[in-house]
Rosetta silent file (secondary structure, phi, psi, omega in degrees, C-alpha in Angstrom):
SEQUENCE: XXXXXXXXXXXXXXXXXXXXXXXXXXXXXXXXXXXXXXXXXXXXXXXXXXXXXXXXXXXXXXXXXXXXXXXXXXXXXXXXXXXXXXXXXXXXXXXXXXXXXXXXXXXXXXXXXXXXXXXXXXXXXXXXXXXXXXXXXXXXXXXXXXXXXXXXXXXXXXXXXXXXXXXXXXXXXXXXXXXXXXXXXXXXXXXXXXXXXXXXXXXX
SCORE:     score description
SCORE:     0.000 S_00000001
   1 L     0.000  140.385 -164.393    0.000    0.000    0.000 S_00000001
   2 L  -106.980  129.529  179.026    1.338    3.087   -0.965 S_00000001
   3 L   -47.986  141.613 -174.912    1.315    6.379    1.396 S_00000001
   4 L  -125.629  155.939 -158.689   -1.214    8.852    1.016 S_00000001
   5 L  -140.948  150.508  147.849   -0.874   13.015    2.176 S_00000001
   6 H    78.924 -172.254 -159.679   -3.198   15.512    2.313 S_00000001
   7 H   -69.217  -38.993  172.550   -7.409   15.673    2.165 S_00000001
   8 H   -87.735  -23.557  145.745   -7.940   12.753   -0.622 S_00000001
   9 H   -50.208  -26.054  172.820   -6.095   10.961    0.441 S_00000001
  10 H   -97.491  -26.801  176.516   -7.187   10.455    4.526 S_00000001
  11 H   -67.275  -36.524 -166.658  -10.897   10.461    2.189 S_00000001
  12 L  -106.165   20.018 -156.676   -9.635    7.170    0.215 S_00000001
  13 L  -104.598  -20.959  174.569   -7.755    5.432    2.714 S_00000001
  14 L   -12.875  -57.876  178.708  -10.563    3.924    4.844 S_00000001
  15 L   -84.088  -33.438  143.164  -10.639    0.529    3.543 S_00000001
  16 H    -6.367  -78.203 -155.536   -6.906    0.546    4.043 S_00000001
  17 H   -94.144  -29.272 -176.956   -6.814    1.023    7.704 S_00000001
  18 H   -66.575  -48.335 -173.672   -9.538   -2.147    7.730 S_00000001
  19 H   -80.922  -21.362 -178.625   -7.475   -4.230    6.210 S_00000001
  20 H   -60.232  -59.486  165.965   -3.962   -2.975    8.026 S_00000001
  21 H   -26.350  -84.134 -173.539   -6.279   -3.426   11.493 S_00000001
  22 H   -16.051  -66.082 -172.364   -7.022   -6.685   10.325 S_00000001
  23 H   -45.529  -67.721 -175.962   -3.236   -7.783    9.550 S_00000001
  24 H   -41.355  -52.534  170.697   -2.003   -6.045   12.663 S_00000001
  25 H   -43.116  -78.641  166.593   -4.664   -8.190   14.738 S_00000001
  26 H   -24.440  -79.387 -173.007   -4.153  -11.399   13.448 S_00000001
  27 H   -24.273  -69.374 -161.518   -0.301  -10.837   13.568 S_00000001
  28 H  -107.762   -1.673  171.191   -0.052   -9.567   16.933 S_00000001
  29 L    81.995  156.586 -173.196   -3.435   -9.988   19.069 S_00000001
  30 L   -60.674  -48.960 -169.335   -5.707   -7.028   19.932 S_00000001
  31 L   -54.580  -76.306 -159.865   -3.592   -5.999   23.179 S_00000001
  32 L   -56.599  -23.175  178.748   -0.242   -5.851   21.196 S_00000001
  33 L   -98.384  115.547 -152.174   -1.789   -3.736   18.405 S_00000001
  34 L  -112.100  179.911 -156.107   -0.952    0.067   18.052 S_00000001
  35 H   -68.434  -49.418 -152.274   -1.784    2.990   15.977 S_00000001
  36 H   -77.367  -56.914  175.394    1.187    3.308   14.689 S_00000001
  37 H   -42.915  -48.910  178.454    1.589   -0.032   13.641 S_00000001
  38 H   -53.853  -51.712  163.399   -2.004   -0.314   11.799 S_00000001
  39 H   -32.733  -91.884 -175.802   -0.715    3.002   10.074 S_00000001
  40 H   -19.834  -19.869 -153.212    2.229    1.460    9.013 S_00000001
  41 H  -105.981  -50.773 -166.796    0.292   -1.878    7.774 S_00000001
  42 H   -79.042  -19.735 -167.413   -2.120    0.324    6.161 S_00000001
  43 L    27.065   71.016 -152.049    0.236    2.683    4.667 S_00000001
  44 L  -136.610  147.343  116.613   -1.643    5.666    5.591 S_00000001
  45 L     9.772  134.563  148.790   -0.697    8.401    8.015 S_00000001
  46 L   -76.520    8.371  121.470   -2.118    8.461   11.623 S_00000001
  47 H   -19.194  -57.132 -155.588   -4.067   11.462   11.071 S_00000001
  48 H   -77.074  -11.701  151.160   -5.869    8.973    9.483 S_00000001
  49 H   -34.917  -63.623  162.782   -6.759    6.869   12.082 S_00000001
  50 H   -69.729  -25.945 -169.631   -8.641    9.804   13.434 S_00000001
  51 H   -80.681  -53.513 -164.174  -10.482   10.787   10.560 S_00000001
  52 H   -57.434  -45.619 -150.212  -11.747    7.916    9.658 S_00000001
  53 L  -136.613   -3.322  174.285  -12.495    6.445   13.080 S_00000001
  54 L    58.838  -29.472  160.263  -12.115    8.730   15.758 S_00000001
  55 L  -161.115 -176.741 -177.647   -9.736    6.462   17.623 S_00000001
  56 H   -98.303  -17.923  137.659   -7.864    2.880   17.526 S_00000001
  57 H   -23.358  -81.161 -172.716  -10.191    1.268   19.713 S_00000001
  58 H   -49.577  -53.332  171.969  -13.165    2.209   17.218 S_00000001
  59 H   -56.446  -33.351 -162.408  -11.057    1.092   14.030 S_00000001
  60 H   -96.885  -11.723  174.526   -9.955   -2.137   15.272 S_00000001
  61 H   -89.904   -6.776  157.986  -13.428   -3.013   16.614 S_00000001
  62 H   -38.988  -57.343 -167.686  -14.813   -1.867   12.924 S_00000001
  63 H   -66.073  -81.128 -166.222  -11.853   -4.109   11.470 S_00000001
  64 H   -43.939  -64.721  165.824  -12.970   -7.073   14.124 S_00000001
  65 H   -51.806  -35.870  172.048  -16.694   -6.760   13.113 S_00000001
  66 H   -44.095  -44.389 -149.358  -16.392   -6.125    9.033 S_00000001
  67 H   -69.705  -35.955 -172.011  -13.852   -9.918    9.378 S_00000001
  68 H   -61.845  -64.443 -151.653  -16.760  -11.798   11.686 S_00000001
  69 H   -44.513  -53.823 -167.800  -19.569  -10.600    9.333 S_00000001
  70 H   -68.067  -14.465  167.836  -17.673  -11.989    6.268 S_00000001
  71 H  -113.334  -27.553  176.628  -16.944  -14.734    7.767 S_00000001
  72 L   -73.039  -43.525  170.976  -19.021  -16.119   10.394 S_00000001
  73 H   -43.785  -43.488  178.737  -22.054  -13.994    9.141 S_00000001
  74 H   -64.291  -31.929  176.535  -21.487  -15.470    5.307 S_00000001
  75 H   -81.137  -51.227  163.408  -21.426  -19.155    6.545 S_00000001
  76 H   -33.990  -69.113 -146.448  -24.561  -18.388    8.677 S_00000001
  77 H   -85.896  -35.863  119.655  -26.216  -17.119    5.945 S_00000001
  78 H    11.135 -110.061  172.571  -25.073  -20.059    3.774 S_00000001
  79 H   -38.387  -24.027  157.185  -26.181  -22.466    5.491 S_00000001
  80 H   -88.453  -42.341 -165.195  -29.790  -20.987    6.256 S_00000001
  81 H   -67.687  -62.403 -164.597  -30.038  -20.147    2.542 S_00000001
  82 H   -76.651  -14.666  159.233  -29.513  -24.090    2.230 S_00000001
  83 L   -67.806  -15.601 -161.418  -32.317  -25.127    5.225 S_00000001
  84 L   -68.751  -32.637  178.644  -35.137  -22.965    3.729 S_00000001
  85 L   -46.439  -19.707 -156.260  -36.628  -26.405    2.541 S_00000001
  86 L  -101.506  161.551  163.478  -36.573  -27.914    5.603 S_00000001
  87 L   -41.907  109.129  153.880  -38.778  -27.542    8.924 S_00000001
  88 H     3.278  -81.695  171.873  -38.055  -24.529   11.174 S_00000001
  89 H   -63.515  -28.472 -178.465  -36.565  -26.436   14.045 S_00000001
  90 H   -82.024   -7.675 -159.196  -34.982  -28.655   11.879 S_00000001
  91 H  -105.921  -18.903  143.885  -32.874  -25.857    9.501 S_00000001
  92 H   -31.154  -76.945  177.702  -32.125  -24.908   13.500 S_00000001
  93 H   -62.443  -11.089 -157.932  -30.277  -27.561   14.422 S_00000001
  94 H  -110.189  -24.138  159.521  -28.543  -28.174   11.521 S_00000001
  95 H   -53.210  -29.789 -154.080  -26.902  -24.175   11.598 S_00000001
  96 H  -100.038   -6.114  171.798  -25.919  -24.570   15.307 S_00000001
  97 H   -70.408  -29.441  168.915  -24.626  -28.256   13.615 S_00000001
  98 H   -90.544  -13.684 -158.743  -22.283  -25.985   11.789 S_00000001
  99 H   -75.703  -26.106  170.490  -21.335  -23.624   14.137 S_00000001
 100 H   -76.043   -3.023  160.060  -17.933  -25.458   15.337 S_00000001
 101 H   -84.842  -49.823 -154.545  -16.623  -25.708   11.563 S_00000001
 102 H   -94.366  -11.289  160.240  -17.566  -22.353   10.860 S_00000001
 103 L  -106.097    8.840  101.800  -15.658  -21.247   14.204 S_00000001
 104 L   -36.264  -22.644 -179.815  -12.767  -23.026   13.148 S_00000001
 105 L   -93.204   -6.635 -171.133  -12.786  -21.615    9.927 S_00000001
 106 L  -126.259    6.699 -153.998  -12.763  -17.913   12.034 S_00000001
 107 H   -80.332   -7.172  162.127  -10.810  -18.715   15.163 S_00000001
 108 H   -77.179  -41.262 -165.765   -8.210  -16.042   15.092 S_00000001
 109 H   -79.141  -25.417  173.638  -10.550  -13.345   14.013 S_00000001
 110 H   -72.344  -57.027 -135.286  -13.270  -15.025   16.631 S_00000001
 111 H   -82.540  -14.788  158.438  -10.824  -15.279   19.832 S_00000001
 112 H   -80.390  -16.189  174.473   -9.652  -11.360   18.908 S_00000001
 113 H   -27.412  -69.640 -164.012  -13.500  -10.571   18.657 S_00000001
 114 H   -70.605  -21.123  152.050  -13.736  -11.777   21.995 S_00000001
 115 H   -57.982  -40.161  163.784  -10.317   -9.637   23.535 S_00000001
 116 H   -56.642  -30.658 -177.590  -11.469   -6.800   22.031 S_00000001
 117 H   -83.798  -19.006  176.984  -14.813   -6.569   23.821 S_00000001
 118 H  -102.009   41.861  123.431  -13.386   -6.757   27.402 S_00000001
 119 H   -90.897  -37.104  130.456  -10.823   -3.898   26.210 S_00000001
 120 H    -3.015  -75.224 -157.469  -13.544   -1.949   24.939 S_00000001
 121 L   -36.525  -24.868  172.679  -15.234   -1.965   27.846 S_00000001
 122 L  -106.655   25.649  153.534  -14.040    1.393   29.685 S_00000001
 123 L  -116.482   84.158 -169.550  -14.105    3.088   26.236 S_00000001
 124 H   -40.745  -76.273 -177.219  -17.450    4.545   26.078 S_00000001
 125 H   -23.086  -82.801 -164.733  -16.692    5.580   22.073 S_00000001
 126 H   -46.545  -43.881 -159.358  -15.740    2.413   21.452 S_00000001
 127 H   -78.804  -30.647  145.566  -17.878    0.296   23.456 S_00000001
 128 H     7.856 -107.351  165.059  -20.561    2.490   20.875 S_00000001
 129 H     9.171  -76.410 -176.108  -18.979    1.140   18.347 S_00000001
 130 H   -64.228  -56.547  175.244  -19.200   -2.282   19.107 S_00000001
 131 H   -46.097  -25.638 -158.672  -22.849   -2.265   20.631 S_00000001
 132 H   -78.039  -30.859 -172.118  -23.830   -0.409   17.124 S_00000001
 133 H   -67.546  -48.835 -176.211  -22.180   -3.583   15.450 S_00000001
 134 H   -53.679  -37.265 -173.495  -23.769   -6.062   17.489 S_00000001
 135 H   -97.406    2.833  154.491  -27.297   -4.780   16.837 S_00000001
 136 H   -98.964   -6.369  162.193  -26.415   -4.466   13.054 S_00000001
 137 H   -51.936  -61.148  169.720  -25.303   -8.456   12.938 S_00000001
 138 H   -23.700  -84.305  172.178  -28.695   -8.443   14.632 S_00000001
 139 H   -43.960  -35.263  139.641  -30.304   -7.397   11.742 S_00000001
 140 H   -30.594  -50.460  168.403  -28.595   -9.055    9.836 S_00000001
 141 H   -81.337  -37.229  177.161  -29.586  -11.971   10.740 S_00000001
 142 H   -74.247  -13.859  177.860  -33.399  -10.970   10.548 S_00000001
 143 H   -90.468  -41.868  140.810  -33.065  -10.324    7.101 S_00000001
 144 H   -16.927  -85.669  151.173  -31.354  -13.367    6.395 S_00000001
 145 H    -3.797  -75.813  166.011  -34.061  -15.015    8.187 S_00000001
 146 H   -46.176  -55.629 -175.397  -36.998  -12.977    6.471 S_00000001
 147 H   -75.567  -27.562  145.560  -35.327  -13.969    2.835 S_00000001
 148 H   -40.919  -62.018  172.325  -35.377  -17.697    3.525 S_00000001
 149 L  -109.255   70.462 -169.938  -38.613  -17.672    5.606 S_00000001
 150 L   -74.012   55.428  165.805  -41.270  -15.051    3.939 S_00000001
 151 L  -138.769    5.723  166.368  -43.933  -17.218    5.810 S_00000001
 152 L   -82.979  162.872  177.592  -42.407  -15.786    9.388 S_00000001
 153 L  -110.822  151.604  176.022  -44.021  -12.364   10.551 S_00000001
 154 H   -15.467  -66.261 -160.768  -41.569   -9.321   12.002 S_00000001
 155 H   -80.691   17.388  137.098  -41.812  -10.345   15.421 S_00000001
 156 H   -55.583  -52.264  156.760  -40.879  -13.777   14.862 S_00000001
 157 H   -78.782  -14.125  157.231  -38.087  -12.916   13.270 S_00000001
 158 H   -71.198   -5.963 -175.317  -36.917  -10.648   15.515 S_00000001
 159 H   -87.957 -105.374  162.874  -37.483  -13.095   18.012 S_00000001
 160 H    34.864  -85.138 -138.400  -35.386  -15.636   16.043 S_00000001
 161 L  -110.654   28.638 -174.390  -32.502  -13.783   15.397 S_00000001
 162 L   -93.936  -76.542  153.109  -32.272  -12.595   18.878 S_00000001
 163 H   -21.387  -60.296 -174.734  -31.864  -16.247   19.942 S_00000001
 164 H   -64.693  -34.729 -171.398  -29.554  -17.416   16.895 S_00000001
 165 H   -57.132  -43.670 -169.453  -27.563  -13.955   17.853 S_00000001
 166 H   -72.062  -38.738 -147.020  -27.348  -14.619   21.707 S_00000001
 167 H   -63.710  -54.470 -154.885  -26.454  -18.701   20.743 S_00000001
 168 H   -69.259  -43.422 -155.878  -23.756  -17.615   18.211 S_00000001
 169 H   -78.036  -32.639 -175.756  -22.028  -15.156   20.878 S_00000001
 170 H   -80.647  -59.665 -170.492  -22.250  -17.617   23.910 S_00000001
 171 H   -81.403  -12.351  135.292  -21.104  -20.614   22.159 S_00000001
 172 H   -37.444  -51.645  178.907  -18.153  -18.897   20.347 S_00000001
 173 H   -40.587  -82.318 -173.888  -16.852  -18.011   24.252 S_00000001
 174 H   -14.363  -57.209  179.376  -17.723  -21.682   24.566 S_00000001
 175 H   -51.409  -71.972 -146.518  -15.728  -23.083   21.311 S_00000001
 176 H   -61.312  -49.678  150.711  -12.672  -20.692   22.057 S_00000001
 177 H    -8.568  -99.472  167.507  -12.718  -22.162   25.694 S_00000001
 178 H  -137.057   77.709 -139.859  -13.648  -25.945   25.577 S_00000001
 179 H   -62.489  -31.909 -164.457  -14.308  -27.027   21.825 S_00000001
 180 H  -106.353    3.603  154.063  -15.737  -30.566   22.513 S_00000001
 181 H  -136.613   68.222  139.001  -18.733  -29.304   24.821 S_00000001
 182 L  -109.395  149.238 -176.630  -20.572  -27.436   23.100 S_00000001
 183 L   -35.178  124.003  174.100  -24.053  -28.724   22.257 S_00000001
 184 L   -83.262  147.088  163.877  -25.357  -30.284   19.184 S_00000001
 185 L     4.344  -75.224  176.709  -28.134  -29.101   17.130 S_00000001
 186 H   -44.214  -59.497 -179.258  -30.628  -31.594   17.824 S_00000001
 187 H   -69.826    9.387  156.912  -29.986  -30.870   21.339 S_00000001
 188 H   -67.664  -78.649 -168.202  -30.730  -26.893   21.086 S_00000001
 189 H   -42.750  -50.169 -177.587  -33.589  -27.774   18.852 S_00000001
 190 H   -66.636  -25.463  160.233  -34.954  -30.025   21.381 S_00000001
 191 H   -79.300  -30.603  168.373  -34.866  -27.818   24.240 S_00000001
 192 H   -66.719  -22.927  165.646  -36.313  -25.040   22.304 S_00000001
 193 H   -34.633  -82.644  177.139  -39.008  -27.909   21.582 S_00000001
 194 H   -55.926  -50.442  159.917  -39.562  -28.516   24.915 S_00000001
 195 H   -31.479  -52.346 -148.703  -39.819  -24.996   26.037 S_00000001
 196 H   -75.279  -34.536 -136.278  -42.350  -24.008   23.155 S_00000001
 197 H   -95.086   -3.279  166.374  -44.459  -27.002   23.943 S_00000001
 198 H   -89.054   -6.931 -178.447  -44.704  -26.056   27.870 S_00000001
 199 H   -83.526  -43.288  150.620  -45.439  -22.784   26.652 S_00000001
 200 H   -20.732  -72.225 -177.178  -48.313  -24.144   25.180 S_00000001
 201 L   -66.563  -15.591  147.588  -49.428  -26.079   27.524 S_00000001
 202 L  -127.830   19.738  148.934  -50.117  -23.240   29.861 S_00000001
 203 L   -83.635  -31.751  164.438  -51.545  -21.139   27.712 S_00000001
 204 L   -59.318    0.000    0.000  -54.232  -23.860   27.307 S_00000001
């Protein structure tokens, strides 16, 4: 990447500094990764850092969220895309059937995910940032959801992808943690089963 000076340049550099975050992450872990460096990676000024992003907090959880979406979000969305045929509970289980492949397929970019948010935390800007991300994967997911299943209504899918959202966040921890107990499908699906059908049963 070649340096850039001056006003168009801190305007065209944006996507830069995502991927130099990125590198810089990967390389070196969230903790270990500095402004200067990301510049450097990015081959952009540190000016530009602010402009873009307001700080290096905010850029790297920008950088951390773009890397999930494309990757965990794109296999999610995969894999529902490939379920629309099938029963509701069953095109459940068979995403949360994926979810330890597809967070193997993401595990550097997952386990800084997960550094970044308890660094975050006493950086109001930042922790912004992050919350703003989290509720657009959230949405994300309902639209996903909604193109797959036109025969759910709003709050159903907002219900949904509330659930797949909370699942996805907890059982990453989980994965990064202790990889061989997390849950299988079936067994999700089946508690969500059981739940609906007790829900039922005292509404009658």
């Amino acid at each position: 990447m070649s340096q850039t000076t001056g006003y168009d340049g801190l305007m065209g550099n944006r996507e830069d500094l995502l991927a130099g975050a990125r590198q810089v992450i990967l390389e070196r872990g969230v903790a270990r990764a500095t402004a200067r460096d990301i510049a450097a990676a990015a081959g952009v000024s540190l000016a530009a850092i602010g402009y873009h992003f307001g700080s290096k907090d905010e850029l790297i959880s920008a950088a951390l969220t773009e890397s999930l979406g494309s990757g965990i979000g794109d296999a999610m969305e995969a894999v529902v895309d490939e379920t629309a045929a099938l029963p509701l509970l069953d095109g459940f289980s068979a995403l949360f059937d994926r979810m330890p492949e597809i967070f193997a397929a993401n595990r550097e970019a997952l386990v800084a995910s997960f550094e970044n948010s308890v660094m975050v935390w006493r950086d109001a800007a930042a922790s912004r940032t992050l919350a703003g991300a989290m509720q657009e994967a959230h949405l994300g997911i309902v639209e996903v959801l909604g193109s797959a299943r036109p025969e759910l209504d709003a709050a159903d899918l907002d219900a949904i992808a509330k659930l797949e959202f909370v699942l996805v966040q907890s059982l990453g921890l989980l994965w990064i943690i202790s990889p061989d107990s997390l849950p299988t499908g079936d067994e999700l699906a089946r508690a969500v089963a059981a739940i609906a059908g007790d829900r039922g049963r005292t509404e009658d």
